[in-house]
C-alpha positions in Angstrom: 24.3 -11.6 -15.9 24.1 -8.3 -17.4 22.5 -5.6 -15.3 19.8 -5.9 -12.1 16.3 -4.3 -11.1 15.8 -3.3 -7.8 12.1 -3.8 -7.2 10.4 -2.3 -4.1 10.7 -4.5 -1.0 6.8 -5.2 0.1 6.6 -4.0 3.8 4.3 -6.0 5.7 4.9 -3.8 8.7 3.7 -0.5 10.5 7.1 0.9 10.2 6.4 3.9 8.1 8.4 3.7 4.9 11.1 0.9 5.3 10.7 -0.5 1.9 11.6 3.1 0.2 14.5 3.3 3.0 15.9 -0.3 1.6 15.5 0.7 -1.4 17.9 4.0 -1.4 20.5 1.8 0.9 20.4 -0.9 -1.9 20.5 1.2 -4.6 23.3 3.7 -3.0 25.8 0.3 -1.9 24.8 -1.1 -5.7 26.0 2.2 -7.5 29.0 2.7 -5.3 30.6 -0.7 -5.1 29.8 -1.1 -9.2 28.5 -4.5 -8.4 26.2 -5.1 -11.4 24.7 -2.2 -13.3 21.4 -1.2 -12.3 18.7 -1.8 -15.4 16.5 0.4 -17.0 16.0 -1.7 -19.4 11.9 -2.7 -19.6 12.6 -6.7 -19.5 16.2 -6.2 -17.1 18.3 -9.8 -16.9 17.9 -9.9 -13.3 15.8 -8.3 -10.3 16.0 -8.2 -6.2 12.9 -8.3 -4.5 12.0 -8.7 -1.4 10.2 -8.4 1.7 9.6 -7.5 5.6 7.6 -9.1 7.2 8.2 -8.1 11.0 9.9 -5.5 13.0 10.2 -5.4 16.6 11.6 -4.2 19.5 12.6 -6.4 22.0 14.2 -5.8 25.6 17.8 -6.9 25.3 19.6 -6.1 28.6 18.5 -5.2 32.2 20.2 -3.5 34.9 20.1 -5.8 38.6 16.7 -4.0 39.4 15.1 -5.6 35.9 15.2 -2.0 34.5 15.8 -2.6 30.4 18.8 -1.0 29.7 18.8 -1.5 25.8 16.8 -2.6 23.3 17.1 -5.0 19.7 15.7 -4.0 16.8 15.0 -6.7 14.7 13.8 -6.9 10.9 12.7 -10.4 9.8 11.8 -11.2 6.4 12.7 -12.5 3.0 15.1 -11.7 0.0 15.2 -13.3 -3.7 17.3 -12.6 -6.8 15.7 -13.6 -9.6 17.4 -14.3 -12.9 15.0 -13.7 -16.4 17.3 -14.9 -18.9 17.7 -18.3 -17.1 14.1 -18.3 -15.8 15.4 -19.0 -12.1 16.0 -17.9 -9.0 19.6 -17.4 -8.0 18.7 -17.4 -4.1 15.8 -16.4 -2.1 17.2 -16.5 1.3 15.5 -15.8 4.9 16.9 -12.9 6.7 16.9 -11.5 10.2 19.3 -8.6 11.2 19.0 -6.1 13.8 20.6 -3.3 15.6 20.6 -2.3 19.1 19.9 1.1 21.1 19.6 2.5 24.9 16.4 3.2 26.3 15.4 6.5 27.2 16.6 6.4 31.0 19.8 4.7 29.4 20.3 7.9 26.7 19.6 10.1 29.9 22.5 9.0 31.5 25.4 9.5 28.1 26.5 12.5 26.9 24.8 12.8 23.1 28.0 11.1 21.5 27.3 8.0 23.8 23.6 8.2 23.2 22.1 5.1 20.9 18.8 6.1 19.5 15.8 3.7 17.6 17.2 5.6 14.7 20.7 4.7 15.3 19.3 0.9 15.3 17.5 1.2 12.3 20.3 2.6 10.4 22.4 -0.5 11.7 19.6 -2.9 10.8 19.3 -1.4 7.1 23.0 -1.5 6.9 23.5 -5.2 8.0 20.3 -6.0 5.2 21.9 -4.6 2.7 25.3 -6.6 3.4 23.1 -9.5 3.5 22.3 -8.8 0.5 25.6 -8.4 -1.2 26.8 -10.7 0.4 24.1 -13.4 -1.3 24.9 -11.8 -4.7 28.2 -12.4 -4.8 28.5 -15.9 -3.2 26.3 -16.3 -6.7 29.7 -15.7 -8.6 
C-alpha cells in the first residue's frame, strides 16, 4: 500500500456540509500523523470513502421534573477502504459515534467555560469518526 485518496463522504443528511467537514478532519489527522501519504496520483493504490446516512439529536438525560438536560448527537453511517492494486476492499465497516451537549436551559445555568454547545458535539462526533477511521486502517496492518 502506497499512498490513499480521500474521496468525499456522500451525506445523506440535512446537516449542511458534514461531508466537507469529514473531509478536512480526515485529511488534517492523515497529514499530521504521516499515516499513508495522501495520492494525487490519477489511479491512487487505495481510497476512503464513505458515507452518512443519519444525524440526530436525541434527548439523553432529564432532570426529576422530565426536563432534558442534555442531548446526543449521533452520526450513523458507513466507511470503506478500498484497495486498487489488489482489487478489494480492506474494510467497509458500520459506524455510529456521537457527542453530547446541554440544552439551552442547561447552558443558561454554566458559566461559558461549562457551556456544551451542538457545536461542541459535533466537533466530538467528527473527532470520534475520524479515530474510527484510523483506527480501521491500521488494524489493516
Amino acid at each position: 500500500m502506497h499512498d490513499v485518496e480521500l474521496v468525499t463522504f456522500k451525506n445523506l443528511t440535512t446537516e449542511f456540509a458534514v461531508e466537507t467537514d469529514i473531509e478536512e478532519a480526515l485529511t488534517e489527522r492523515m497529514l499530521n500523523e504521516q499515516l499513508l501519504p495522501l495520492s494525487s496520483k490519477q489511479s491512487p493504490d487505495s481510497h476512503i470513502e464513505g458515507k452518512i446516512n443519519s444525524i440526530t439529536d436525541k434527548p439523553n438525560s432529564f432532570d426529576e421534573s422530565e426536563n432534558i438536560l442534555e442531548y446526543r448527537l449521533e452520526f450513523r453511517g458507513e466507511v470503506i477502504w478500498y484497495d486498487h492494486m489488489r482489487d478489494a476492499e480492506l474494510f467497509k465497516k458500520n459506524f455510529t459515534v456521537f457527542g453530547t451537549y446541554f440544552s439551552e436551559d442547561q447552558n443558561a445555568l454554566r458559566s461559558e467555560d461549562e457551556q456544551l454547545t451542538r457545536e461542541d458535539a459535533y466537533t466530538e462526533t467528527i473527532e470520534k469518526l475520524i479515530d474510527f477511521i484510523i483506527e480501521s486502517m491500521t488494524e489493516e496492518w
